[in-house]
N, C-alpha and C positions, 0 to 999 in steps of 0.2 A: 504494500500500500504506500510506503513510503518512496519508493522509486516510481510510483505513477503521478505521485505529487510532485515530486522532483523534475520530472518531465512534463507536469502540467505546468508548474510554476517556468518552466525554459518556454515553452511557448507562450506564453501570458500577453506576449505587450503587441500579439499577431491576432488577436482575436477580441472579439465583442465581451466586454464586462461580465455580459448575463449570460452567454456561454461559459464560461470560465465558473463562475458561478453555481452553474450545473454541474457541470465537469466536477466539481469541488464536491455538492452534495450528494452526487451520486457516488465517488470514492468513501466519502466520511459514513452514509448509510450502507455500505457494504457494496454495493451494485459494481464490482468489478471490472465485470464484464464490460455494461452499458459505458464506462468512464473507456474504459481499451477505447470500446469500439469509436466513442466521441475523436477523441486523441488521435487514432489512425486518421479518422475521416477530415479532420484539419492536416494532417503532415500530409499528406496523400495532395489534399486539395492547393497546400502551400506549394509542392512539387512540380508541379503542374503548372503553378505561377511562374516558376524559377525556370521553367524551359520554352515560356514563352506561350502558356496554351490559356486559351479563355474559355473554353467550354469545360464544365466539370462532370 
């Protein structure tokens, strides 16, 4: 749990407040998974930025 915080707080300053937010309370109520799967779906979508692509 604490390396998915670790890695949300690294993305922090790329993403909306209230995303972040969620992110945050679905780690602290257990929800694992749903925080993974948040987390990929921004690195994934930053990626994508970084090679120049607009469509997600």
């Amino acid at each position: 749990m604490e390396e998915l915080m670790k890695e949300l707080n690294s993305i922090k300053k790329y993403i909306p407040y209230n995303t972040y937010r969620t992110i945050k309370g679905q780690v602290k109520s257990g929800n694992v998974e749903a925080a993974r799967t948040g987390i990929n779906k921004i690195k994934k979508r930053a990626e994508g930025q970084k090679h120049g692509h607009t469509c997600n």
